[in-house]
Residue, then its C-alpha position, 0 to 999 in steps of 0.5 A: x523527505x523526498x518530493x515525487x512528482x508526475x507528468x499527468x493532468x490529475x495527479x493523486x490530489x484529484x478524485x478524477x485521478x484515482x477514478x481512472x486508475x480503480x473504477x475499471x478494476x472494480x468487478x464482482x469476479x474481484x470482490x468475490x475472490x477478496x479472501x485471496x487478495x487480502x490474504x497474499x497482502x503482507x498487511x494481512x498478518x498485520x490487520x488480522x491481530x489486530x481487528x476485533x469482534x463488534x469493534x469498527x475497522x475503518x479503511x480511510x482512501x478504501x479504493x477498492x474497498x477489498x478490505x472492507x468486503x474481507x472483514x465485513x464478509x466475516x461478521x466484522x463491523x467495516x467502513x471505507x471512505x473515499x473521495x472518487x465518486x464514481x469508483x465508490x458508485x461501481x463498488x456500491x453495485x457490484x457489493x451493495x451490502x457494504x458501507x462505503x461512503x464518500x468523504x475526506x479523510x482530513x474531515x472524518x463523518x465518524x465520531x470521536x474515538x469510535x474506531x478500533x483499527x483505521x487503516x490507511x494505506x497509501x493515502x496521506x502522503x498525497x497532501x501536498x501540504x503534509x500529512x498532519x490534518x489527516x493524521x490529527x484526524x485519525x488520531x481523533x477517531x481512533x479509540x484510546x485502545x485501539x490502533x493506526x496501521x498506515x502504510x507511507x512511501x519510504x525514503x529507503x536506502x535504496x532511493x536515496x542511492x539512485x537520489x545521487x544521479x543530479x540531471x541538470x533539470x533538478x529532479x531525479x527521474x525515478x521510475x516514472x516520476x520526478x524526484x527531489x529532496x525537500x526539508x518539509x511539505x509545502x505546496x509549491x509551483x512545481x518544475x514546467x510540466x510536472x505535478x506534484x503526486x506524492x512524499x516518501x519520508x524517512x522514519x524519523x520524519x514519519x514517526x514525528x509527524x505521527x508523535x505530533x498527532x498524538x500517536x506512540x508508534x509501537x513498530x514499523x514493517x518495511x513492505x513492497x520489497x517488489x515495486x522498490x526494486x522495479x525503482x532500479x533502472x532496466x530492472x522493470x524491462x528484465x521483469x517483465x521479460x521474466x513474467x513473459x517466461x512464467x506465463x509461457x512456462x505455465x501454459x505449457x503442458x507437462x511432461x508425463x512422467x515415466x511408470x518407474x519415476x521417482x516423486x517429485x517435489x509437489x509444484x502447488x508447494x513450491x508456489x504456496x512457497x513463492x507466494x509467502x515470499x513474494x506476495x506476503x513477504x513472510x519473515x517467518x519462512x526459515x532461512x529467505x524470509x529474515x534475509x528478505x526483510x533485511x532486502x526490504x529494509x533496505x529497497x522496500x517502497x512502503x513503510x507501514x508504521x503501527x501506532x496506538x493513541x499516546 
């Protein structure tokens, strides 16, 4: 597995730290266009085959709690916990209707086998001495016919490709983190001025991990095909460069077209097409949605793993 690691003060063991980075993004405007958000997000597709009538969704480590709002909007009973005290504070005012609790995730104030799809998304790859208590925790919360839809940082292809460049410091700079291979979770002292943040496993290793909590995984989807590639060195400044284009291009009025032209391919089509692509990631468009899973598979940055108690 790899070791991540960054320069902050508060790194993602810290509720201050994921204060910061969610409690300004918490706005009423955002929640109540939660339907969309949820929507362009390949897990989706996954969660929606999933959660049931009168049955709880639980997101554990809820951060913005768009999940939350999304399936509680639609009749459907939904909980998020979360340890960022004041991130939960600003969602429980701009939505005082849903049920968002502060609370650890190793240590869930829910009853044994009481939820029927827990979600947890980027969350249990921050505990510096491994995933295990989370995982043993959910296992005990999760309904004997229900699921485990958690989504872990990959050790894709493409990491460990670019986990060849050996600086002498010893971590490999990746993105904007520290990177190196370690053959189990541990705290440890980290490099000078570099603070643990999270793991990324290899399939085998996260399917382990999860075997041992008394799960069977079903399936696995490789997700965040975007942010894998951004990993590759300059390709987030061409990015970037090319998303300043976009936003020109969409500023600028467009031409009329003449009385005699012939119709045009509608622009609202091409965009629900590049959203299915590039939002949703949708194997089911025909012919680029299976060559990009087959992308993702390779340089995708999250792993979602769909497991049932064993």
């Amino acid at each position: 597995m790899l070791k991540m690691y960054g320069r902050g003060p508060d790194l993602a063991g810290a509720a201050a730290f994921w204060d910061l980075v969610w409690e300004p993004q918490v706005e009423t405007a955002r929640l109540q266009n939660v339907a969309r958000l949820c929507e362009r997000d390949p897990l989706w597709a996954l969660l929606k085959e999933r959660v049931r009538p009168r049955r709880l969704f639980l997101d554990g480590g809820c951060g913005l709690g768009q999940w939350v709002k999304y399936f509680h909007d639609r009749g459907l009973p939904a909980l998020g916990i979360d340890f960022a005290p004041r991130t939960l504070a600003r969602l429980g005012s701009a939505a005082p209707s849903l049920e968002v609790w502060r609370g650890d995730v190793r240590r869930l104030p829910i009853a044994d086998g009481a939820v029927h799809v827990y979600l947890s998304s980027g969350v249990v790859e921050h505990f510096e001495e491994g995933p295990a208590e989370a995982l043993a925790e959910a296992r005990r919360v999760t309904a004997p016919d229900g699921w485990f839809v958690c989504s872990v940082p990959d050790e894709s292809w493409l990491r460990r490709l670019l986990l060849l460049r050996r600086p002498a410091s010893g971590l490999v700079p990746i993105a904007d983190v520290g990177v190196r291979r370690v053959e189990s979770p541990r705290p440890e002292a980290g490099p000078p001025g570099w603070r643990f943040f999270q793991y990324a496993f290899r399939r085998d290793e996260f399917r382990a991990l999860l075997e041992g909590a008394g799960f069977v995984v079903t399936g696995t989807v490789p997700v965040s095909l975007a942010w894998g590639l951004l990993e590759i060195p300059g390709w987030r400044s061409l990015h970037e460069r090319l998303r300043a284009l976009a936003r020109r291009a969409r500023r600028r009025p467009a031409p009329r077209p003449a009385p005699d032209a012939a119709p045009v391919a509608s622009a609202g089509a091409a965009l629900s097409l590049a959203e299915r692509l590039l939002l949703r990631e949708d194997p089911t468009v025909p012919l680029l949605g299976p060559a990009l899973r087959l992308v993702a598979e390779r340089a995708a940055t999250m792993r979602v793993y769909l497991a049932r108690p064993a």
